[in-house]
Each structure stands twice: as structure tokens, then as C-alpha cells.
C-alpha positions in Angstrom: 8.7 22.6 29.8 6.8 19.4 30.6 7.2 16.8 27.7 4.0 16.0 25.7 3.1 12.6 24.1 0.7 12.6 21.8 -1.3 9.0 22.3 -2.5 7.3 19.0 -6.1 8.2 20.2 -5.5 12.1 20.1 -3.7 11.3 16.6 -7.1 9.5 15.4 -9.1 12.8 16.6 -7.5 15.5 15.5 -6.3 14.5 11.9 -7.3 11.3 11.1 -11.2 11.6 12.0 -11.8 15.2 10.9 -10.1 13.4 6.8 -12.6 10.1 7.4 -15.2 11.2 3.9 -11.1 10.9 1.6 -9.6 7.7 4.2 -12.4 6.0 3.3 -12.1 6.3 -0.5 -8.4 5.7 0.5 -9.2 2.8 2.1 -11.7 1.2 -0.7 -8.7 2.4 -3.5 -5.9 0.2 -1.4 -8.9 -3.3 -0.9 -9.5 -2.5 -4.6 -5.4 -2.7 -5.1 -4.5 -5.5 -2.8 -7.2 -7.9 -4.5 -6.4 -7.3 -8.0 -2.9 -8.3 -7.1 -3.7 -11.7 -5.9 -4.8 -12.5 -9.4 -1.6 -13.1 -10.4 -0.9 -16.0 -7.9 -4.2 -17.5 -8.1 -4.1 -17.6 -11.9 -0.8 -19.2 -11.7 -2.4 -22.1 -10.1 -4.6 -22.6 -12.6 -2.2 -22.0 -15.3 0.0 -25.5 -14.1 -2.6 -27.4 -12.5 -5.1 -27.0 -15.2 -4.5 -24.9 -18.8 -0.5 -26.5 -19.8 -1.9 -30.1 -18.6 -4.9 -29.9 -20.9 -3.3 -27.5 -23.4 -6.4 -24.8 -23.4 -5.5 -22.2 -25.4 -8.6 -20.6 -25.1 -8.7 -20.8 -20.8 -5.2 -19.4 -21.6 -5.9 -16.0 -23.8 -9.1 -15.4 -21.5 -6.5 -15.9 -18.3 -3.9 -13.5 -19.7 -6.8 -11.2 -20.3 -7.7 -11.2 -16.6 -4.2 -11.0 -15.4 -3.2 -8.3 -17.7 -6.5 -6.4 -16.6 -6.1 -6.8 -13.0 -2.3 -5.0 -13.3 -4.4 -2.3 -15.0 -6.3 -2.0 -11.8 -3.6 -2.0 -9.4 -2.0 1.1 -11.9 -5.2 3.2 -11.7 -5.8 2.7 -8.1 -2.1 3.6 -7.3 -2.1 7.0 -9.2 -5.6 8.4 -7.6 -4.3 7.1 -4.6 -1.4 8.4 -4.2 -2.4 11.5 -5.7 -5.7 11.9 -3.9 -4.2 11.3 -0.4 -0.9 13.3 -1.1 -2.6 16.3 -1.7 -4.3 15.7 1.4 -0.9 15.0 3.2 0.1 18.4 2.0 -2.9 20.7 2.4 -3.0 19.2 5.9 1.1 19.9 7.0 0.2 22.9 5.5 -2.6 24.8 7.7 -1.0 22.9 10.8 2.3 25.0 9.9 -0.2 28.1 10.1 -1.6 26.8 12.7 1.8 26.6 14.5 3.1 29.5 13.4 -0.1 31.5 14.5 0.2 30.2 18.1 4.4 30.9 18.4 2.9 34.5 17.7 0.8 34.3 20.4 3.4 33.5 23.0 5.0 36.0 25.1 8.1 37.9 24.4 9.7 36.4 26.8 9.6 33.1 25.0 11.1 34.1 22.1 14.0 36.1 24.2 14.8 32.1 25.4 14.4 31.0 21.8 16.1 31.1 18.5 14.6 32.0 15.5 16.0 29.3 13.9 15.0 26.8 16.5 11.0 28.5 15.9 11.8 27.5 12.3 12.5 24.3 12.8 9.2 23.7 14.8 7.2 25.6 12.3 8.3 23.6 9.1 10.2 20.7 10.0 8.0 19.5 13.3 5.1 19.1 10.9 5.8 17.2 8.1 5.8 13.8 9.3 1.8 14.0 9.9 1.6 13.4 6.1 2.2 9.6 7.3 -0.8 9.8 9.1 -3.1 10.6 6.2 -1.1 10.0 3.6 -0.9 6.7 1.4 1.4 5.3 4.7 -1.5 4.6 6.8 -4.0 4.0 4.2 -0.8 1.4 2.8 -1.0 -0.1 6.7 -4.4 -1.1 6.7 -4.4 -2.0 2.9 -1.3 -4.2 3.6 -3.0 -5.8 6.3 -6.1 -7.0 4.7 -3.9 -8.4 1.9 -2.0 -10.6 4.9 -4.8 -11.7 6.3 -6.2 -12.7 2.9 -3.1 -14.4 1.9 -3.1 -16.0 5.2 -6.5 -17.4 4.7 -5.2 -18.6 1.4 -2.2 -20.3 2.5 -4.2 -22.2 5.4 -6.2 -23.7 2.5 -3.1 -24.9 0.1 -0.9 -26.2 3.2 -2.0 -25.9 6.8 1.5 -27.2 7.9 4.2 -25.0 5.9 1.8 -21.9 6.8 2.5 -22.7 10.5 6.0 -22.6 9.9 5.9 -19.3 8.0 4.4 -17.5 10.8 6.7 -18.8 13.8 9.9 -16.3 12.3 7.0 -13.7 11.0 6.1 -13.6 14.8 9.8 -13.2 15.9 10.0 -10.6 13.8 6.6 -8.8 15.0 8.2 -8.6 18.3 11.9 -6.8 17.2 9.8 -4.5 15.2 7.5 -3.3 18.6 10.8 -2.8 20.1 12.5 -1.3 17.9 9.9 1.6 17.2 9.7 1.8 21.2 13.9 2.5 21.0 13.7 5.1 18.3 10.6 7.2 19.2 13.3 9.1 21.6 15.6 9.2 19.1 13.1 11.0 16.1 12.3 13.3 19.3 15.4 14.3 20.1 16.2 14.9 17.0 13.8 17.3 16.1 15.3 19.3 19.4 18.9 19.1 17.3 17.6 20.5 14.5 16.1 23.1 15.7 19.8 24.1 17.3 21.9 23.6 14.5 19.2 26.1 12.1 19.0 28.3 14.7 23.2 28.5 15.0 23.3 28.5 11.3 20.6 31.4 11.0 22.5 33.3 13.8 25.7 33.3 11.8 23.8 34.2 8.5 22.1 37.5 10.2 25.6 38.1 11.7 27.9 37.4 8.8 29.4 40.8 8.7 30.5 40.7 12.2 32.0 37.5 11.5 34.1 38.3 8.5 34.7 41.5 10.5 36.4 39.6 13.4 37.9 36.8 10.6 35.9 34.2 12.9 34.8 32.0 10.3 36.9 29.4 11.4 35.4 29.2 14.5 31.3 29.4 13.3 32.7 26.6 11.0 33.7 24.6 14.0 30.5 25.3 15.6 28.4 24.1 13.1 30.2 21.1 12.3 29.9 20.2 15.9 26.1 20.8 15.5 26.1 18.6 12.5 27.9 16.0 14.0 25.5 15.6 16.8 23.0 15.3 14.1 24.6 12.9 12.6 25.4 10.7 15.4 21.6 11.1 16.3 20.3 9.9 12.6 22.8 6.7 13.2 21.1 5.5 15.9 17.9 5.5 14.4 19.6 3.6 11.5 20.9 1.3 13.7 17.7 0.3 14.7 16.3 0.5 11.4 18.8 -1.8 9.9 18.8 -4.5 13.0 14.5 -4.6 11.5 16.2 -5.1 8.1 18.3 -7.7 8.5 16.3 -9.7 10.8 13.0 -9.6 8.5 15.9 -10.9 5.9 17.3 -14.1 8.3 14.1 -15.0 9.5 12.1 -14.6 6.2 14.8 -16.5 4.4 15.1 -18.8 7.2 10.9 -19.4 6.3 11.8 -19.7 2.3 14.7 -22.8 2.6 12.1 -24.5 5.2 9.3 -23.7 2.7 11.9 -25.4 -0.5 12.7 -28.0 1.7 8.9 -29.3 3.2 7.4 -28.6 -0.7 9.8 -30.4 -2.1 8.8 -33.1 -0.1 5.1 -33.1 -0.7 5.4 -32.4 -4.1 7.9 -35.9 -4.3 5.4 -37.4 -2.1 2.2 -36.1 -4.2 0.4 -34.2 -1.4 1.0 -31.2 -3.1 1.1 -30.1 -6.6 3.0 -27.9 -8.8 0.7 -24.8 -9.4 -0.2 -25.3 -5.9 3.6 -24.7 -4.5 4.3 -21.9 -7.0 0.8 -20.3 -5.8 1.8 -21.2 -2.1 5.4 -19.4 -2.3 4.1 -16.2 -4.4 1.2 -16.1 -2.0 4.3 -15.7 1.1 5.3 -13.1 -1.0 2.0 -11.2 -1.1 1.9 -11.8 2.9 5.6 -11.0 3.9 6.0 -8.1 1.8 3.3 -6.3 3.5 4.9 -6.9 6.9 7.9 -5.5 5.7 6.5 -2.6 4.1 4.5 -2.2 8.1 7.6 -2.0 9.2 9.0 0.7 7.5 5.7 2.8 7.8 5.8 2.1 11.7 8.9 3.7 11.5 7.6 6.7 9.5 4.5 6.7 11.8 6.9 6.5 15.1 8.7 9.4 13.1 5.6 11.4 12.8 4.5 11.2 16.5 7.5 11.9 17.5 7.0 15.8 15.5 3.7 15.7 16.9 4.9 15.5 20.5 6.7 18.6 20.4 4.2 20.4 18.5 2.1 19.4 20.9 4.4 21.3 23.7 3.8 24.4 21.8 -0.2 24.1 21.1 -0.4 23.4 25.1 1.8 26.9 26.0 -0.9 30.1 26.7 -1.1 32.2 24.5 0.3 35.9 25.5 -3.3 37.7 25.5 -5.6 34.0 26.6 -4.6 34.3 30.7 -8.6 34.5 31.2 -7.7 37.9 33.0 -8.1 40.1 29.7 -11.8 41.5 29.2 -11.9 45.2 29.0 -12.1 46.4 25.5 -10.5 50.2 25.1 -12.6 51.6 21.7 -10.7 55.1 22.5 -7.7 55.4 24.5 -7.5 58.8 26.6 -3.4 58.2 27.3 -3.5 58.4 31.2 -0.9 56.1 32.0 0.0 55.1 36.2 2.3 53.0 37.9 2.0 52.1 41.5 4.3 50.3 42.9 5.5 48.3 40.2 8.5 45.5 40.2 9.2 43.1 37.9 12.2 40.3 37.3 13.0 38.2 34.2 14.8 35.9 36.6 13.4 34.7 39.8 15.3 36.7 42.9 16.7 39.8 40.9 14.3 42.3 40.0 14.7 45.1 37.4 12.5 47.0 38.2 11.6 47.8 42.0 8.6 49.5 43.2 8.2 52.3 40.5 5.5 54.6 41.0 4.9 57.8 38.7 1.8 59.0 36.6 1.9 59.8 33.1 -0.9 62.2 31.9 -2.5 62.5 28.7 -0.3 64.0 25.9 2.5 64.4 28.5 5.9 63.6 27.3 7.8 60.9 30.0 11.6 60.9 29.2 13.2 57.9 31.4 17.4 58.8 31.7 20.0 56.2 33.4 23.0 54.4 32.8 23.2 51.0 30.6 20.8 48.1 32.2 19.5 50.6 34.6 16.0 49.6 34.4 14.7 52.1 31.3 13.7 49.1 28.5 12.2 47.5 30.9 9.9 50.3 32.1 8.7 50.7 28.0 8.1 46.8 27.7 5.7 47.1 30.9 4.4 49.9 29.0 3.6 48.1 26.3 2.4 44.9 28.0 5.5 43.2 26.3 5.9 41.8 30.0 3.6 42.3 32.9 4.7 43.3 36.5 5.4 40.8 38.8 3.6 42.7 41.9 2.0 46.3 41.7 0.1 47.6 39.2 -0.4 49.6 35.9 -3.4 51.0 34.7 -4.3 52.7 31.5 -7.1 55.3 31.6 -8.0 54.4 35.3 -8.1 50.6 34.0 -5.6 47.6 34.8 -3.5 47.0 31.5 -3.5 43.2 32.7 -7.2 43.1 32.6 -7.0 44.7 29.0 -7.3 42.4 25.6 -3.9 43.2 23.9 -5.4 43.6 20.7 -7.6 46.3 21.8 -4.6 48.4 23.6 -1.8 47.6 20.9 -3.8 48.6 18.4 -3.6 52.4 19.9 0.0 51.4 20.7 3.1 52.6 18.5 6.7 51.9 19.1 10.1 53.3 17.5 12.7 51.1 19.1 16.6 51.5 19.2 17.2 49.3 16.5 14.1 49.0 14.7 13.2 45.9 12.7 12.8 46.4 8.6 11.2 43.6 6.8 12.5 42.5 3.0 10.6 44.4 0.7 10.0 48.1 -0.2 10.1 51.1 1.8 6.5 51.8 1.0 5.6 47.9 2.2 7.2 48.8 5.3 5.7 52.2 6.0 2.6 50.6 5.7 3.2 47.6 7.7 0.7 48.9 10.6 -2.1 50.0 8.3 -1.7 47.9 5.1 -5.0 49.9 3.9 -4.2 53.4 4.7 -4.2 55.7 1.6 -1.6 57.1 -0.5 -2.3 60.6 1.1 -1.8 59.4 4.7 1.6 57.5 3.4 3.0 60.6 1.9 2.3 62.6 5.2 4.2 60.0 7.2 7.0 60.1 4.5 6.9 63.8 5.0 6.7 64.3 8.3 9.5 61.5 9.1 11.8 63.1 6.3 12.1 59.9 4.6 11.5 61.4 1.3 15.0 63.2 1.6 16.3 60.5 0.5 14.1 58.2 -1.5 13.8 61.1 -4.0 17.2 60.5 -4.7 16.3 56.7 -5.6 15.4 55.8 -9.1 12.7 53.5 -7.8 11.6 55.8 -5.0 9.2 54.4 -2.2 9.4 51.2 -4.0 12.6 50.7 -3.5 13.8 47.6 -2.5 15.7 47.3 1.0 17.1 44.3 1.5 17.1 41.6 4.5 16.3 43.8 7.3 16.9 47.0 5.5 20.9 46.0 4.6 20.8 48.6 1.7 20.1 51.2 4.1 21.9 54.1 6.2 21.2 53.2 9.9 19.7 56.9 10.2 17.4 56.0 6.6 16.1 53.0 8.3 15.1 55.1 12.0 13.3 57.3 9.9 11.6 54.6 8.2 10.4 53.7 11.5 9.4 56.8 12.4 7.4 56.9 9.4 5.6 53.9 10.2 5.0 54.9 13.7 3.8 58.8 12.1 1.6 55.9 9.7 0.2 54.2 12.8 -1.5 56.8 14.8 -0.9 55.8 18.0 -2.2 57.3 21.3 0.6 55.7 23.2 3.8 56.2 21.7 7.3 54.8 22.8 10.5 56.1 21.4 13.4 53.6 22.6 16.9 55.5 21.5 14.6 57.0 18.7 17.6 59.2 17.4 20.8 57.5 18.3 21.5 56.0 14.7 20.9 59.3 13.3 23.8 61.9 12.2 23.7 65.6 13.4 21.6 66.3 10.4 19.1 63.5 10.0 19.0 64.0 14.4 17.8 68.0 14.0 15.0 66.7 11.0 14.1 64.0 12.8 13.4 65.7 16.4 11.4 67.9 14.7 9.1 65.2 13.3 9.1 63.3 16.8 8.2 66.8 18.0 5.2 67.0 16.1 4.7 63.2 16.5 4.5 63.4 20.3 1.5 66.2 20.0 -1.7 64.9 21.5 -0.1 61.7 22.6 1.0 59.9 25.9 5.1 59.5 25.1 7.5 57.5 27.0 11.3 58.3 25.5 14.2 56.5 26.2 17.3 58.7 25.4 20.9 58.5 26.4 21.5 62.7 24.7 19.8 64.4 27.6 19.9 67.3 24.5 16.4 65.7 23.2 14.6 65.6 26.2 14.4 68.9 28.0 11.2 69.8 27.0 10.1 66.6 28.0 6.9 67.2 31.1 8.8 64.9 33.2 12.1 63.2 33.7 12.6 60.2 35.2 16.2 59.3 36.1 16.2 55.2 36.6 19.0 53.7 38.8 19.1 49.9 39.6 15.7 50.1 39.0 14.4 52.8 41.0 13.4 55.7 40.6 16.1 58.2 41.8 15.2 61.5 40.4 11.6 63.2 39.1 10.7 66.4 37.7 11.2 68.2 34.2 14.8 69.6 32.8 15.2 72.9 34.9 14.0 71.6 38.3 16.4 68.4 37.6 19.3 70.7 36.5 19.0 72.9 39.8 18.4 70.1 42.2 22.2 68.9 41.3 21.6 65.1 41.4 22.3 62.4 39.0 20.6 64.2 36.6 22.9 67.5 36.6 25.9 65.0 36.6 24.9 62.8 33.3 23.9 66.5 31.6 26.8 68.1 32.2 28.7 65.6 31.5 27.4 65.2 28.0 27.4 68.9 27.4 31.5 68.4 27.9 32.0 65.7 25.2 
């Protein structure tokens, strides 16, 4: 995947511009801050050059007044602020997580078969947050802090043109460190976010898998693993401190370096009555004003550098196509018919070993298609071409007479069901799970599925019934309850092409003879494709296709298969003996 870097320009576009109406309210809260805070030093001028030497108490109450009203300022200004351009910070990392999210969705199975959940986690939630630097109070803190230097600056010129000029000479050494230092730890923030995504998609791997785990007494082992993840983490973070605290400690010489210089040249004018009291205590306060919000730059540069850094790789996901935007897909099926073809179809996950080579069969309307093979034969792969889960790398597929690459996915998918071998549950009820296809469809039309998928055989034994809670991925469940909970939502979805990947082969001898009744009635009307290792479930099946290294080595339905003798006859009669 080509690396993206997102330039401060594309920044300013996308989320700075778009916020410019709230930035600029920002903007006038921080000028409004910044000036009420040089009050203080200005007043303190006039409080030793003028009010104690002429003993105004008057000039003094009226001074306090201001001073004391300015700090009231500054405290209003912070909190709408920080809590106008927070909210923003937030509402913004939160649609650009959706945003995220909604285009990792898009992508192609086969990106998320390279991927691990965890990892798509990390770039979902974690990628995102440093943006909030970029319109939160960090930017809007830059530009204020930057205006109060340049103020201060202007202010210092006019007390002492000579001890300013030595002020900046260390304030421009440390300038320089700072550029390179965010320079030295973009990489790092970068890389990091690439760590994290590892480690949380290891630790949600051995989460899912904790059974298999304690099963195996392995936790030894996922402990190691993890605390290796960690440590690379770690070692990673302590770079980036490294570089933070070499910022830190030069800001500290060279700034301190600026204040013994500053002691040592006003102490000398003072002595030499060139400068006076109030204007040396105005002159090192004012430093104050003017250092501290180069410091402060620094440590929002480094926040900023942070934030583009989560940007970039966000970036590499916004720039991926989408699974169903290839420009190709244009025909719109309102009605499916179910005539499915292949002609001379292969397809590889890996360049130079196909899976599938040069298939060719037709599937006709409400036909039943059983595909039969040995493990990694070629079978899944057939019902993810299917389903446009993948597309064929040469040859082609067509749907009612049209090419299912040139067809929008929504409109095919939508007519598409699928029961697969080890069907996906979602946390939540049994009902929210039935109805995960057709969140609308009506309490009648849920109750037929239940029916016709027997799942009410056993929820009527639950106290809670369809609302039953399942658990993470259906954990409170038989594996033969959850297929027909599957089934149910494929019955729910009334499809006109219909997939059943290993449909039965959780299922006991009981639950199997309920549920191939329901498939049975299921599969009326509709083009099926079954994948079944019991060759039992499949002889009434129209067709048979027996898959070997990815060809097609037999064709025909049961009784033509059986007195052929082939592959077929061998796998059946071999089953019929166990």
C-alpha cells in the first residue's frame, strides 16, 4: 500500500475551512484572552514607576479594579473557549470515525481476510482522535499564542532594544531544535499507530479465542505474545519522548540561559539609571508572556505532528476503492429471475496459483446446484464468486443474461441470501438477529421464519423467548440453535439467490432432519448453490458438481453421478459406510 501524507494544505481544506464561522469566534475569544493578560505586566509598571512613588491610593483601587477585571476576562474567554471548540473537536472525530468506518465497509472481502479486526479498530477509533488538535483549542491556542509574542515582542523593543536582542538569539536556537524535532517524530506517531493496530488486533484475537486457549493451557504463551506487542509499543512511545524531552530541556538551558543575561544586563542599567524599576519587572514578566507561548507551540506542534501523523493513515484508507465504486457497476436488477452462468471462469487470491480454473456450468432458475469435493478443493470459492464477494480473475459470470461485474452490488445483494458454515450472530436477541436483513419486516413474517427454520423449538423453552439474549456471537447458544437462527434470517430475507455453505453440518441428527425440511421448502422458487460434505442432503439436488483442484471433474444430478462410478460414487459410498 503506497504511504499517504497528508500536506498541511489538504488539513486546512478538509477540516479546518469547512469549521471557519466557530475558528473565527475561536480566534476573537483567544485575541480577547491574550490582551487581557498583558494587563497585568503593564499595570505593574505603572504601579512602581508611578502610584508607590506618589502614593495614589486612588490610581491604586481604580488599578486593582482593572487588573482584577481583566483576570475575569481571561476566565470567561477560557471556559466558552474551550468548551465551544471542544465540542467541536468531538463532534468532528466523531462523523470522521463514521466516515471511516463507512468506507472500511466498502472495501473488498479480501481486505479484511489480510486484516485484523482489531487492527480495523484501531484505525476506526484511535487514527482519528488527534484531528481534535486541529480544531480544537490547540490550533486556535497557536495562533492566539502567537499574537501575544509578537505583541510582547513589540513591547519589549520599546522598554529595552538591547536585552530584547539577546532574548531572541536562544529563542531562535530553540525554533530550530523544535522544526527538527517534529521532523524526527512524525515517523515515529506514524508508526505507532501501525503498532497499535497489531497489538488490539492480537489482544482481540485472543479474546474471541479464549476458550481455545484455556483449552490448550496456552496462556502462557498469548501472555508472551502480548507483552512482546507491548513492549514494541513501548519502546516506540520512548522515542517520541526522547525527542520531546531534548525540546524540554533545551527551551529550559537556553531560556534560563536568556533570564541570568537578562539579571545581569538590568542590573546594570538599573545601577546605571537607563532603566527603571517598574520598567525591568514589566520587561521580565513581559519575557514571560513571550516565552511561554513558544513553549506551549511547542508542545502543540507536537500534538499537531501527532495528529497528521493519524491523518496519514486515514488518509491510506479514504484513497482505497470502494468494493462496489470500480466505475464498471451500472446495471440496476429491480427483479432477479435466478439464471446464473459461468464460462470459463478462474480466479486466484495469490498471483500464480489459481483456485478456481476455467469453470463453466449454468444454473437455471429455481434449480438447486450442490458443489461436492474434498477440503480446499475449490467449493467456497465458487459461492464467493457467486456472491460477488470476489470477482474472477478471467472469464465471466452473468446473472440473468447480465455480467455480475457490471452489476451495482447493492442492487444484486439485496436479492442475495447466504447461510454460511459458521454463521456470524451479532450481541443481542434472537429476534434482533432474525431481523438483521429486514429490520422492518413484520411480526407475522418473523414468526414464519421462526417457524419454518424451527427455531421456535427451542426458544419456547426460554423464559424470555425471541428476546432472549445470546451473547458475543451467540456464546449462549447450541451450534445447531445458532444455524437455525441463520436459517431464519435467510427464510426472513427473501432471497432469489440463495447460498447454503455447510448449512447443516453443526446440526445433530435431529435438528439436521427439521432443518432439511425448512431448507427444502427454502430452496422452492429460488436459484440455490449448496455446499455439503453429507452427500445424504443433496440428492435431490438438479445438478451436482464434483470440484477437484478447482475444476470441474464430474456433472450431473445423484443417479447419473452414482452410475457413472467417478469421484462422486467413491465420496458417497464412502460416507454411506461410516
Amino acid at each position: 500500500m503506497k504511504k499517504q501524507k497528508v500536506t498541511v494544505l489538504q488539513a486546512f481544506k478538509e477540516f479546518i475551512w469547512p469549521r471557519k464561522g466557530i475558528l473565527f469566534i475561536g480566534l476573537i475569544l483567544i485575541v480577547i484572552s491574550r490582551l487581557s493578560s498583558l494587563v497585568l505586566p503593564l499595570k505593574s509598571k505603572e504601579l512602581l514607576d508611578e502610584i508607590i512613588p506618589n502614593q495614589d491610593m486612588d490610581a491604586l483601587m481604580n488599578m486593582v479594579m482593572i487588573v482584577a477585571g481583566a483576570i475575569f476576562i481571561q476566565a470567561i474567554t477560557s471556559f466558552v473557549l474551550t468548551r465551544l471548540l471542544s465540542v467541536e473537536a468531538q463532534l468532528l472525530i466523531s462523523k470522521l470515525r463514521a466516515k471511516v468506518q463507512k468506507k472500511i465497509l466498502s472495501l473488498p472481502i479480501s481486505y479484511f481476510d489480510n486484516n485484523k479486526s482489531g487492527a480495523l479498530v484501531s484505525r476506526i477509533m484511535s487514527d482519528v482522535e488527534g484531528v481534535r488538535n486541529l480544531v480544537g483549542t490547540g490550533l486556535v491556542q497557536l495562533f492566539g499564542g502567537t499574537i501575544t509574542a509578537i505583541i510582547s515582542l513589540f513591547l519589549l523593543i520599546d522598554i529595552s532594544p538591547k536585552m530584547t536582542l539577546f532574548v531572541l538569539a536562544p529563542i531562535f536556537v530553540f525554533a530550530i531544535v523544535a522544526l527538527k524535532a517534529f521532523g524526527y517524530i512524525r515517523p515515529i506517531f506514524r508508526k505507532r499507530g501501525v503498532i497499535n493496530a497489531e497489538v488490539k488486533g492480537r489482544l482481540t484475537e485472543t479474546l474471541n479465542g479464549v476458550r481455545v486457549i484455556k483449552g490448550f493451557n496456552a496462556e502462557e504463551q498469548e501472555n508472551i505474545s502480548f507483552e512482546k506487542g507491548v513492549d514494541r509499543l513501548f519502546q516506540n512511545v520512548k522515542k517520541s519522548l526522547t525527542a520531546t524531552a531534548i525540546m524540554t530541556s533545551s527551551s529550559a538551558l537556553l531560556l534560563g540561559l536568556a533570564s541570568v543575561g537578562i539579571m545581569g544586563m538590568g542590573g546594570a542599567m538599573i545601577i546605571e539609571g537607563t532603566l527603571t524599576t517598574g520598567d525591568f519587572l514589566a520587561f521580565t514578566l513581559l519575557i514571560g508572556f513571550m516565552v511561554a507561548p513558544i513553549v506551549q507551540m511547542s508542545n502543540i506542534g507536537s500534538q499537531l505532528t501527532e495528529a497528521f501523523a493519524g491523518l496519514d493513515r486515514t488518509e491510506e484508507i479514504m484513497n482505497m476503492q470502494s468494493e462496489a465504486n470500480n466505475g464498471c457497476r451500472t446495471i440496476d436488477l429491480k427483479e432477479i429471475i435466478g439464471d446464473v452462468e459461468f464460462t470459463d471462469v478462474s480466479f486466484s487470491y495469490e498471483k500464480g496459483k489459481e483456485v478456481v480454473h476455467n469453470v463453466s456450468f449454468k444454473a437455471n432458475k429455481g434449480s438447486v446446484t450442490a458443489l461436492v469435493g474434498s477440503s480446499g478443493s475449490g467449493k467456497s470459492t465458487l459461492a464467493s464468486l457467486v456472491a460477488s464477494f470476489v470477482n474472477p480473475d478471467s472469464g465471466i459470470i452473468t446473472i440473468d443474461g447480465n455480467d455480475i461485474s457490471k452489476v451495482t452490488l447493492t442492487s444484486f445483494r439485496s436479492q442475495l441470501g447466504v447461510v454460511l458454515q459458521d454463521d456470524f450472530l451479532f450481541e443481542g436477541t434472537i429476534r434482533e438477529n432474525i431481523l438483521f436483513p429486514r429490520p422492518n419486516a413484520s411480526e407475522k413474517h418473523v414468526l414464519e421464519a421462526v417457524k419454518a427454520a424451527y427455531v421456535n423449538e427451542f426458544t419456547d423453552q426460554f423464559d424470555d423467548g425471541l428476546d432472549s439474549l445470546i451473547g458475543e456471537r451467540g456464546v449462549k447458544l447450541s451450534g445447531g440453535q445458532r444455524q437455525r437462527i441463520a436459517i431464519a434470517r435467510a427464510v426472513l430475507a427473501n432471497p432469489r439467490i440463495l447460498i447454503l455453505d455447510e448449512a447443516t453440518s453443526n446440526l445433530d441428527t435431529e435438528s439436521e432432519s427439521l432443518i432439511q425440511k425448512s431448507l427444502a421448502e427454502l430452496m422452492k422458487g429460488r436459484t440455490t448453490f449448496v455446499i455439503a460434505h453429507r452427500l445424504s442432503t443433496i440428492r435431490q439436488a438438479n445438478q451436482i458438481l464434483v470440484i477437484e483442484h478447482g475444476e470441474i471433474a464430474e456433472q450431473g444430478n445423484h443417479d447419473a453421478l452414482i452410475k457413472s462410478k467417478g469421484r462422486y460414487f467413491d465420496l458417497f459410498t464412502y460416507q454411506s459406510r461410516i
